[in-house]
C-alpha positions in Angstrom: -69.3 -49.9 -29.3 -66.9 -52.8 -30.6 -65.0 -51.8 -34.3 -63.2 -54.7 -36.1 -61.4 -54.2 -39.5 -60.2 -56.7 -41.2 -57.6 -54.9 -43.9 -54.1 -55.9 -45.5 -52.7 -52.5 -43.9 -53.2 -52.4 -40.8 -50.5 -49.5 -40.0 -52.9 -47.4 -42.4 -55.7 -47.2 -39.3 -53.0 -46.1 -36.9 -54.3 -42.5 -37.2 -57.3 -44.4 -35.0 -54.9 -44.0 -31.9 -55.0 -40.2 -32.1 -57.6 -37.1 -31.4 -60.8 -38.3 -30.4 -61.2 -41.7 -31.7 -57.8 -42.4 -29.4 -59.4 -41.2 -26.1 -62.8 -43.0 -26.5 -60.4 -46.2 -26.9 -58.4 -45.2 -24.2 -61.6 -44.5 -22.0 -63.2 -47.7 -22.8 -66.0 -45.9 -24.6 -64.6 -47.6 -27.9 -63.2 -51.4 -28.7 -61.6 -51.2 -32.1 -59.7 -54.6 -33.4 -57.2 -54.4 -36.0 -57.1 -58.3 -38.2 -54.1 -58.8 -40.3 -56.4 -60.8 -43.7 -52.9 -62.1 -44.6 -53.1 -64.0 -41.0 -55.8 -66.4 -42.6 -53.5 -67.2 -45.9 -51.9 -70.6 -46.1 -49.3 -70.3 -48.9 -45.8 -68.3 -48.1 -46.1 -65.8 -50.3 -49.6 -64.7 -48.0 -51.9 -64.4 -51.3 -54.4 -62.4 -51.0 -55.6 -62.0 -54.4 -55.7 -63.3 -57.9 -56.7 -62.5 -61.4 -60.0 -61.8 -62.4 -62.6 -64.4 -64.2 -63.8 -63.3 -67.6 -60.4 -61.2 -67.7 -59.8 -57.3 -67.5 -56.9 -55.1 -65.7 -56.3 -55.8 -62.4 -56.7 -58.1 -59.3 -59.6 -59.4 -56.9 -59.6 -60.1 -53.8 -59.3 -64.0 -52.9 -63.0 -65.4 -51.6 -61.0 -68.1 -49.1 -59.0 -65.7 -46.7 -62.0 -63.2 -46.1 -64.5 -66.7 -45.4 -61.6 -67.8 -42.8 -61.3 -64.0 -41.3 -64.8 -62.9 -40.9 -65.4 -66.4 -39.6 -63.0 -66.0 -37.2 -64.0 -62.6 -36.1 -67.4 -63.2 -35.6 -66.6 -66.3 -33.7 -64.5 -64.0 -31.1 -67.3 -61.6 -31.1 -70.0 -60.8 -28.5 -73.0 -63.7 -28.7 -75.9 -62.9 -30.7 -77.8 -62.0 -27.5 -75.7 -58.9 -27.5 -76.3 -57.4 -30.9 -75.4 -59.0 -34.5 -72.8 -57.0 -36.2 -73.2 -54.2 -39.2 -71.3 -55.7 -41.9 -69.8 -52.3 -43.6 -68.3 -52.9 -46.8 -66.3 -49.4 -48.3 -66.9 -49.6 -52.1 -67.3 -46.8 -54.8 -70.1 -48.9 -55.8 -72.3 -48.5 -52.3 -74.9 -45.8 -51.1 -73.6 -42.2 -50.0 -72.2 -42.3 -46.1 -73.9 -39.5 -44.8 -74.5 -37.9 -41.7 -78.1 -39.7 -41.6 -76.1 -43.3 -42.0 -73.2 -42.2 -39.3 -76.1 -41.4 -36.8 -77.8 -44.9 -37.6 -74.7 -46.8 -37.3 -73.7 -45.0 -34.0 -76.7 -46.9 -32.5 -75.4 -50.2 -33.2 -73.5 -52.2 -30.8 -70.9 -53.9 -33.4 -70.0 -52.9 -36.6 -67.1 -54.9 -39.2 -65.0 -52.9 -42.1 -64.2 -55.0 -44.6 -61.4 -52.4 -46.5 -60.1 -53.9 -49.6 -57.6 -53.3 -52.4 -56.8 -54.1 -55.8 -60.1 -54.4 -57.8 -62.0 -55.3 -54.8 -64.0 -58.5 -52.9 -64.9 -61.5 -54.6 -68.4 -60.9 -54.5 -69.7 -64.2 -53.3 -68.3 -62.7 -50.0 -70.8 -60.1 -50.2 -73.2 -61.7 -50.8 -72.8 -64.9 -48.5 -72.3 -62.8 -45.4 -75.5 -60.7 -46.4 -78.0 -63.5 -45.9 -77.1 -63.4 -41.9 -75.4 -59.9 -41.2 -77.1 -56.7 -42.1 -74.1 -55.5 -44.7 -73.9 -52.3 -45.8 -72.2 -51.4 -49.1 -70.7 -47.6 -48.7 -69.5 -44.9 -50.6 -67.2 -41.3 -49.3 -68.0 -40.1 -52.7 -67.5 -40.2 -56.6 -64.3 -41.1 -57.1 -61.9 -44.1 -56.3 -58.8 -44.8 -53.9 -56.1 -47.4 -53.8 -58.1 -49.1 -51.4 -60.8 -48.8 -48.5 -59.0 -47.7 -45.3 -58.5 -43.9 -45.6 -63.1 -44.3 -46.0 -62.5 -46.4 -42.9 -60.8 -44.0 -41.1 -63.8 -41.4 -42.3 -66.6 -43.5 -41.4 -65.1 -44.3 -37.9 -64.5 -41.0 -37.2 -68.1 -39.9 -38.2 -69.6 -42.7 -36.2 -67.1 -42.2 -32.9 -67.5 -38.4 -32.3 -72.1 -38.9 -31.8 -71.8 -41.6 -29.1 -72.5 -40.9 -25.7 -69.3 -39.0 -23.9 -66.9 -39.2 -26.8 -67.1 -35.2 -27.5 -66.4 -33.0 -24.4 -69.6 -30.7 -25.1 -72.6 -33.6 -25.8 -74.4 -30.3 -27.6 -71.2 -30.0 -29.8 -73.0 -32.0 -33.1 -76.4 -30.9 -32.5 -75.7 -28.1 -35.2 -73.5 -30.1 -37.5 -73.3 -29.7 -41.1 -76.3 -32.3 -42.5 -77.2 -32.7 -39.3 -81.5 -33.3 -38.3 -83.5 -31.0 -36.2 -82.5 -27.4 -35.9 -80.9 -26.8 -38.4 -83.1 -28.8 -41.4 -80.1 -30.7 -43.0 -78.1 -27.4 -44.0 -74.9 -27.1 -43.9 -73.3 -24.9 -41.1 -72.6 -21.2 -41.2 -69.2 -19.7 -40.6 -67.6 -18.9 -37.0 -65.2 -16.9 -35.3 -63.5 -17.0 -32.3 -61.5 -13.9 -30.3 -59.8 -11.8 -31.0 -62.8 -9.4 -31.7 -60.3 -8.1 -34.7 -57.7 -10.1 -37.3 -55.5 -8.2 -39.8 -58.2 -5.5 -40.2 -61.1 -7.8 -40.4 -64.0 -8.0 -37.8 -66.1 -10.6 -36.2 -70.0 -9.9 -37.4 -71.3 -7.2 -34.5 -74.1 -9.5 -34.1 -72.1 -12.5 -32.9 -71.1 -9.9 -29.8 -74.4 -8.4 -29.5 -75.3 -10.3 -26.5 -79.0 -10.7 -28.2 -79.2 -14.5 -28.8 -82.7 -14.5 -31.2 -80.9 -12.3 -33.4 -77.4 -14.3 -33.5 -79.8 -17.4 -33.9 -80.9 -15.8 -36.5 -78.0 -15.2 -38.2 -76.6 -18.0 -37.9 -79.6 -19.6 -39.7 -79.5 -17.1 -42.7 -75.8 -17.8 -43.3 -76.4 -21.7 -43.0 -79.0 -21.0 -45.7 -76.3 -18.8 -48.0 -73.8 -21.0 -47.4 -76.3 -24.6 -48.6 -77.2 -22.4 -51.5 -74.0 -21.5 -52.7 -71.9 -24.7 -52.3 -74.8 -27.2 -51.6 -77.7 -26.1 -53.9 -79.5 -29.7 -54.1 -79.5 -30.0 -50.2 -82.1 -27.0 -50.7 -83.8 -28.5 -53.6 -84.2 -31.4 -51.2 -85.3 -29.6 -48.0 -88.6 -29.8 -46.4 -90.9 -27.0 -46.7 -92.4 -27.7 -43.4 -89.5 -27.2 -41.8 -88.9 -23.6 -43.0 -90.1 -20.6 -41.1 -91.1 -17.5 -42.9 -87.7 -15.5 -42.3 -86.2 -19.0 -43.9 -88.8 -18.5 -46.9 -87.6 -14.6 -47.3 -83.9 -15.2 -47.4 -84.1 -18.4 -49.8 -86.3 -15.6 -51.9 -83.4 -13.1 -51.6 -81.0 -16.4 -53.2 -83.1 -16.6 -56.0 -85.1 -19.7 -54.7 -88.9 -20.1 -55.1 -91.3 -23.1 -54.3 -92.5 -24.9 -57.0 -95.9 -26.8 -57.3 -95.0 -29.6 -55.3 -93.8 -27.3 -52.2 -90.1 -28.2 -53.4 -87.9 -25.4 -54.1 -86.0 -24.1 -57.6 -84.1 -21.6 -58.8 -86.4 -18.6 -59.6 -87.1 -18.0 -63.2 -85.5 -14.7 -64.9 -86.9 -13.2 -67.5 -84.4 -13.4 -70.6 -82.7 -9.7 -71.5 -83.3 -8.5 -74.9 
């Protein structure tokens, strides 16, 4: 997979050199490009940005040097042949990145960050680079940084660790937090690791058991305490079908119930006089 980022900081993706993301570079497994934007400004102070039309606080983000970079980087990029680019564009504004996106985007060949800063991108950028890239507006959550590297850095890192060869165990993600199949979008239960005993606390007997249906099975029931105590709307959100009846009698135990529609809620209790 090839990674350009187009950014005013480029010493802020450094941390892109290190822990996994730095070996599948150093293996070849992943191209990431660092562009300076300020290298496609033509006045010496290397302006970036200016103030906004129709007034307000803050800057924007000048339309002319992200034309002239993303021109340029798509000109230097693989032919169309080998697989347009994702366009990924880090805004408070865009949809959720989630674990669902990070596997989609992991199947593409080419993908471009466009980090920005002050009040954000002209939009005419947007949207001109939209009617021939597939450009993808995206959000780490509801709240705002200084500027779009550190969700970057988060969104490389999601995408990096689920291609092929890039984790040392290829299983290592099948049981992720969020992640499809086995585990039905929950979140993931706790774990342990020796020594069987820490400053008088023990590792669940199960987990040493030997017995794999029932450690399986624990491991499911506290994946299912932990999404309904941290993560209650992943369970209001959860397929039915893809419950088993053990599932069904500890979500009943949490004080969940389905509801007409299949869906689950929090179980009714009857007010104390």
């Amino acid at each position: 997979m090839r990674i350009d980022v187009v950014t005013i900081f480029p010493e802020y993706l450094e941390p892109l050199n290190v822990s996994l993301v730095g070996k599948a570079r150093a293996r070849g497994q992943l191209d990431v490009r660092l562009h300076d934007l300020r290298d496609w400004t033509h006045d010496r102070h290397r302006t970036v940005d200016d103030t906004p039309y129709g007034g307000g606080p803050g800057m924007v983000m000048k339309p002319e040097p992200w034309g002239e970079a993303l021109d340029a980087v798509l000109a230097a990029g693989p032919s169309a042949g080998d697989g347009a680019p994702v366009l990924v564009v880090p805004t408070p504004s865009g949809r959720p990145f989630t674990q669902e996106l990070a596997v989609e985007l992991a199947a593409r060949p080419w993908l471009i960050f466009t980090p920005a800063r002050y009040e954000g991108i002209d939009r005419r950028v947007i949207d001109d680079y939209a009617e021939r890239l597939d450009v993808r507006e995206v959000s780490i959550g509801d709240y705002v940084l200084a500027g779009g590297e550190a969700p970057v850095l988060v969104m490389v890192e999601a995408v990096a660790r689920l291609l092929p060869g890039v984790l040392g165990n290829a299983e290592s993600h099948r049981d992720d937090s969020f992640a499809p199949g086995a585990m039905a979008g929950l979140l993931e239960g706790p774990v342990y690791t020796k020594p069987p005993e820490w400053r008088g606390r023990a590792v669940p007997e199960v987990l040493i058991s030997g017995h794999h249906g029932r450690i399986g099975r624990w491991r499911r029931d506290e994946a299912l305490r932990r999404t309904s105590t941290h993560r209650p709307d992943l369970v209001e959100r959860c397929d039915p079908a893809a419950l088993d009846k053990r599932d069904l009698a500890t979500l009943a135990e949490l004080g969940w119930e389905p509801g007409p529609d299949g869906r689950f809620g929090r179980a009714s209790r009857p007010v104390e006089e």
